[in-house]
GUNU-169661 format. One line per 8 residues: number of its first residue (from 1); their letters; for each residue x, y, z of N, C-alpha, C. Coordinates in steps of 0.02 Angstrom, whole numbers, plus 32768, in hexadecimal, padded with zeros to 4 digits. Layout:
// GUNU-169661
NUM> A> X,Y,Z,X,Y,Z,X,Y,Z | ...
This chain:
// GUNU-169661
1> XXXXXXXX> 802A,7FC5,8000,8000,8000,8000,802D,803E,8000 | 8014,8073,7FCE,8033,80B0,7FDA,8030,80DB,801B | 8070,80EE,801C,8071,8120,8059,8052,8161,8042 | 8047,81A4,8060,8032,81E6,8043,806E,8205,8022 | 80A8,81F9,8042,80F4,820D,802B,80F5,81F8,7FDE | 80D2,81AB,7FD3,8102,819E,7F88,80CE,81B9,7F66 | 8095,81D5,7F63,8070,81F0,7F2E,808C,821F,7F17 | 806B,8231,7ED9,808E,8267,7EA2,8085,82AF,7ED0
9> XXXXXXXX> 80A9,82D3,7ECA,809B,8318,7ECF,8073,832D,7EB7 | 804D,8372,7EC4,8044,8389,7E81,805A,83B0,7E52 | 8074,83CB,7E29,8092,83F1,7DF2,809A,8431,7E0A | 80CE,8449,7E03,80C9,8489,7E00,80B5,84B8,7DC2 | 80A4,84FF,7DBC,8093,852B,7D85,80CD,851A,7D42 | 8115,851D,7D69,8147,850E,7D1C,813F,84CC,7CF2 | 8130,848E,7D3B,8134,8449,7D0C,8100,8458,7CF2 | 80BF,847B,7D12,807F,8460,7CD2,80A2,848C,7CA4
17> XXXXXXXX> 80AB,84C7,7C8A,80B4,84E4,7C4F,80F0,84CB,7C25 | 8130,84A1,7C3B,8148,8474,7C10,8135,8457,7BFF | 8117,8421,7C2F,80DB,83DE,7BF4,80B1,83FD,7BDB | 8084,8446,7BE4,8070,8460,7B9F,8095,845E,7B53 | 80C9,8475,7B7B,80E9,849B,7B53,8116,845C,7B0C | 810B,8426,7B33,8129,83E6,7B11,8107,83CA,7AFD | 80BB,83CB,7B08,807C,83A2,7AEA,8064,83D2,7AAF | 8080,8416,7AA1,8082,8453,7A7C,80A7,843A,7A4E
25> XXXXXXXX> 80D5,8426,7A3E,8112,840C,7A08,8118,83DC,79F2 | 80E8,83BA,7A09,80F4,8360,7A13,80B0,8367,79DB | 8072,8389,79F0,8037,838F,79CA,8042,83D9,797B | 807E,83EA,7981,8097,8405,7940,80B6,83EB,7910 | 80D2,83CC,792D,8106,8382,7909,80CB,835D,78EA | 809C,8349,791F,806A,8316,78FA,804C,8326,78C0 | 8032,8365,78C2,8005,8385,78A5,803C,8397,785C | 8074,83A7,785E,80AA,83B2,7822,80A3,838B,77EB
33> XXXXXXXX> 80B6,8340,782D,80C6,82F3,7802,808B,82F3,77E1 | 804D,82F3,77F4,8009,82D5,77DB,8002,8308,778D | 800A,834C,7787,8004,8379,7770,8031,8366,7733 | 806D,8341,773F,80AC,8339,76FC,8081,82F5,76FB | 8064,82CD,7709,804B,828F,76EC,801D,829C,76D3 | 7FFF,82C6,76EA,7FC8,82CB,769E,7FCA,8306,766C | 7FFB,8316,7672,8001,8335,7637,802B,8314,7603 | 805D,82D8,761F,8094,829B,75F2,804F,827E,75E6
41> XXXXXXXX> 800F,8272,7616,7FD6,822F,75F5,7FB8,8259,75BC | 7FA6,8293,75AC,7F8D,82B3,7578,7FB6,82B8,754C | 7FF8,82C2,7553,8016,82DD,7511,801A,828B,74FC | 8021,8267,7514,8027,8210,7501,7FDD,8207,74CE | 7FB6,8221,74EF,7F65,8205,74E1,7F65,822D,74A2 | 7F8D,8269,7499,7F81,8281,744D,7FA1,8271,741C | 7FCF,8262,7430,801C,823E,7403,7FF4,81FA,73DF | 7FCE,81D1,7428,7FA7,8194,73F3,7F6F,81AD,73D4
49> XXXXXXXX> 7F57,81E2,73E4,7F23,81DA,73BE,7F37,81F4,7371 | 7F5D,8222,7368,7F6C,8233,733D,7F93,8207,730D | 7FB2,81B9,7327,7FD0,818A,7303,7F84,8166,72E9 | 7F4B,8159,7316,7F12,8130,7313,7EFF,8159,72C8 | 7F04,819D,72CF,7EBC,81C1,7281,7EF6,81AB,724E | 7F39,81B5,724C,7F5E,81B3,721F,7F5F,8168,71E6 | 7F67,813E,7227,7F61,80ED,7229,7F10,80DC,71FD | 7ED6,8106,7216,7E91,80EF,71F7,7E85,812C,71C7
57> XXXXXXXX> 7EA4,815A,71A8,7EC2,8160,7162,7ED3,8139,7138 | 7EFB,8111,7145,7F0B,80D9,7111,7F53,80F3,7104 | 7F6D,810E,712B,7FC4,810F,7110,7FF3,80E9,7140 | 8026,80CD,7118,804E,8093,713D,807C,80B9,7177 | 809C,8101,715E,80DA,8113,7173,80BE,815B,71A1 | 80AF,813E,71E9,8092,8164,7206,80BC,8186,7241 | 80EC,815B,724B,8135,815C,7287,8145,81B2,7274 | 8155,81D1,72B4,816A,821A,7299,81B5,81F7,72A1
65> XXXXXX> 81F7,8221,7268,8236,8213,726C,824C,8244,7288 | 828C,8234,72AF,82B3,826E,72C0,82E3,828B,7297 | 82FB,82BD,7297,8334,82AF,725A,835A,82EB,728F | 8399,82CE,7288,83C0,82F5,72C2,83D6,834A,72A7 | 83E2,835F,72D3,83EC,83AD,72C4,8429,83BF,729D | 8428,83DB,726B,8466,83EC,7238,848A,8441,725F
C-alpha cells in the first residue's frame, strides 16, 4: 500500500507550462507530418491518374522521360 509521501506531487505552474509547452510541438510535428503526407498522397493520386487517361487514350508511350540537364 502507498504511503502519502510516495504519491505524485502536484505540478508546479513551470512543469505544467513545459508539458504544455511539449504537447505544443509534439502536436506541430504531428500536424506537419500529416500535412506532407497528403500532399505526397495527392500529388501521387494525380501522377496516376494522369498515366490512367493517357493509358485509356490508347497510347503505348505514356512513362514521362527524364532527360538530364545540358
Amino acid at each position: 500500500m502507498a504511503s502519502p509521501d510516495d504519491t505524485e506531487k502536484p505540478l508546479s505552474p513551470e512543469q505544467k507550462a513545459r508539458d504544455r509547452r511539449v504537447a505544443n510541438i509534439f502536436l506541430l510535428v504531428a500536424g506537419a507530418v500529416l500535412v506532407g503526407i497528403g500532399v505526397w498522397l495527392a500529388n501521387a493520386m494525380i501522377d496516376a491518374r494522369r498515366a490512367d487517361d493517357c493509358l485509356s487514350s490508347g497510347r503505348r508511350n505514356c512513362n514521362p522521360l527524364e532527360a538530364p540537364a545540358r
